[in-house]
N, C-alpha and C positions, 0 to 999 in steps of 0.2 A: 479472482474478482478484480484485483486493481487493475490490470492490464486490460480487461473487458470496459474498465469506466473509462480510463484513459482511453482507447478505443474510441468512448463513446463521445467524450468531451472534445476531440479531434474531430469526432465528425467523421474518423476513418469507414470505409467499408474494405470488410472480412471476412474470412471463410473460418469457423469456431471448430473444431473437432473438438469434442468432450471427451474428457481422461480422466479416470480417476487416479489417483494419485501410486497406487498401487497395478495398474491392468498393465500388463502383459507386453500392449504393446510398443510402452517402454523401453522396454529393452531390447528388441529388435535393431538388427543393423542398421536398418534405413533412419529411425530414432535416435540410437546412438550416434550416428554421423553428423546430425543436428544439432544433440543434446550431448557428451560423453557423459554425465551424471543421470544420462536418462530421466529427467525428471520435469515437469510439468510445474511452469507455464513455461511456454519455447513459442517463440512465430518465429517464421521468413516471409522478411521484404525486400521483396525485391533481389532475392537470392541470399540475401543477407538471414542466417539464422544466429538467433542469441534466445539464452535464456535465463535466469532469476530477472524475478520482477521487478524489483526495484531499478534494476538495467534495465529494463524493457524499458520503462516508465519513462526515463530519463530518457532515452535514444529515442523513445517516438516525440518526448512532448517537444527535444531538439531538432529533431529532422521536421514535424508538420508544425513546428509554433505558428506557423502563418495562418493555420488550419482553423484557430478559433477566434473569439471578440478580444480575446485579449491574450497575449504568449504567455504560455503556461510556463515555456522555459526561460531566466532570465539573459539579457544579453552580456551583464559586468562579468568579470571571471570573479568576482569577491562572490556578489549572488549567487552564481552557479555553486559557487562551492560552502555555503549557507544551507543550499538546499542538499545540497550531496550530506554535509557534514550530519542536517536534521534527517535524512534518509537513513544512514550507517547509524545514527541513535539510536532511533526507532527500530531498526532490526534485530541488534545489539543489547539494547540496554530494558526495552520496553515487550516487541513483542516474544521472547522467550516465554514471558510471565503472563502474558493476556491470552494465547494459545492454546484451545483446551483441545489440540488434537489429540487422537487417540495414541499415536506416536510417542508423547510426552508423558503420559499418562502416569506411568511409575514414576516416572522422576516428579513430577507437580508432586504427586502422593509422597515420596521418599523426602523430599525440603519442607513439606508442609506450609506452615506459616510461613518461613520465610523468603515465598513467592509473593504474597500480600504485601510485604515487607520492601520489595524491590519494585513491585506496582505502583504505591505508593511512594516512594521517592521519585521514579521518572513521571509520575502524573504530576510531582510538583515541578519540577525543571520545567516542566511544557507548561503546564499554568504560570509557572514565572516566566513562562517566555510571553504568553497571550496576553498580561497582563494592561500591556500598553497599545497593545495591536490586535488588530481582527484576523489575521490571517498571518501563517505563520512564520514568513520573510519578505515577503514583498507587499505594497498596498492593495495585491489582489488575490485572486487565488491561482498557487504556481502547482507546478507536479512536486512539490517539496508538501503543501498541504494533501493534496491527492495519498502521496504514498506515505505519510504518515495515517491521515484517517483510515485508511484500510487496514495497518496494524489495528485500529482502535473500531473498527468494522460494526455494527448493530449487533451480529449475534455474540459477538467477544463483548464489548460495552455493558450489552445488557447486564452481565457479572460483576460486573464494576458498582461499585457506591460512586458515584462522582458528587455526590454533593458539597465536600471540601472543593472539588475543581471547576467552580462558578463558568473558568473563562474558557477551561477546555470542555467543559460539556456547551456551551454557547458555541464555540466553533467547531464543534463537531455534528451540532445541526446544523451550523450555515451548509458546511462540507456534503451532508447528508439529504439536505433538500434540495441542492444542485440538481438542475433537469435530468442528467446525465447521468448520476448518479443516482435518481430517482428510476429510469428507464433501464439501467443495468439492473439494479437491482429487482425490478419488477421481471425485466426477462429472465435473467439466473435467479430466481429465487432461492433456493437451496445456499447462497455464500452469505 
């Protein structure tokens, strides 16, 4: 889903094959020459194939920033790597615990509570970050906001209590009523 809003917040036009995370044709050679971990989301631009989304994100909002009202991606090296460092958080630290794939499952079940436990602490990091700003490194909104909100996604969210997190439930509707994200999510309904 984040690579489809990005997508959309570029403005790119794309060809979408839908995969389920599991089908078959994963693993085929023509896939794995793409992907070696065989796994979904992957594009190629331009002959160029890459895949984990959080690279995606990055490598499109760098390559089209010109693409929208305002660059997604920033131009300092300090900021770029602001937004990388809040991207590898969010992977890391936040969505292990927000994830209720089916993949997970035993394990959520086997730590129990002390998923809650670690939700909880990264929701305050990020509220201590939003504290003083709207968005979550730059004065606007970068692919650093993008591909954090997607860990923090509507149908992950809604599991959440965020009421101790005032400034990150605030910025996760700004994120969320974004046109673009409003239009992704109406077409893929299902993420």
């Amino acid at each position: 889903m984040r690579v489809l809003w990005m997508a959309s917040e570029l403005g790119l036009q794309y060809n979408h094959i839908p995969l389920a995370f599991d089908d078959p044709a994963l693993k085929k050679p023509d896939f794995l020459y793409l992907n070696p971990a065989g796994a979904i989301p992957t594009i190629v631009d331009s002959g160029f194939a890459l895949s984990e989304s959080l690279a995606i994100n990055l490598y499109l909002a760098k390559k089209y920033s010109d693409q929208g009202p305002t660059s997604l991606y920033p131009t300092s090296p300090q900021t770029e790597a602001e937004i990388w460092r809040w991207g590898l958080w969010a992977q890391g630290h936040l969505e292990p615990w927000v994830q209720k794939d089916q993949l997970l499952a035993g394990l959520l079940t086997a730590i129990g509570n002390q998923a809650d436990a670690m939700i909880d602490q990264s929701l305050m990091v990020l509220e201590r970050q939003l504290t003083t700003r709207e968005w979550l490194v730059q004065e606007h909104f970068t692919v650093g906001d993008l591909n954090m909100a997607a860990v923090l996604s509507p149908s992950r969210a809604k599991h959440l209590d965020l009421s101790s997190y005032p400034n990150v439930d605030a910025w996760l509707r700004r994120c969320y009523t974004r046109p673009a994200a409003l239009a992704t999510r109406r077409q893929y309904q299902n993420s």
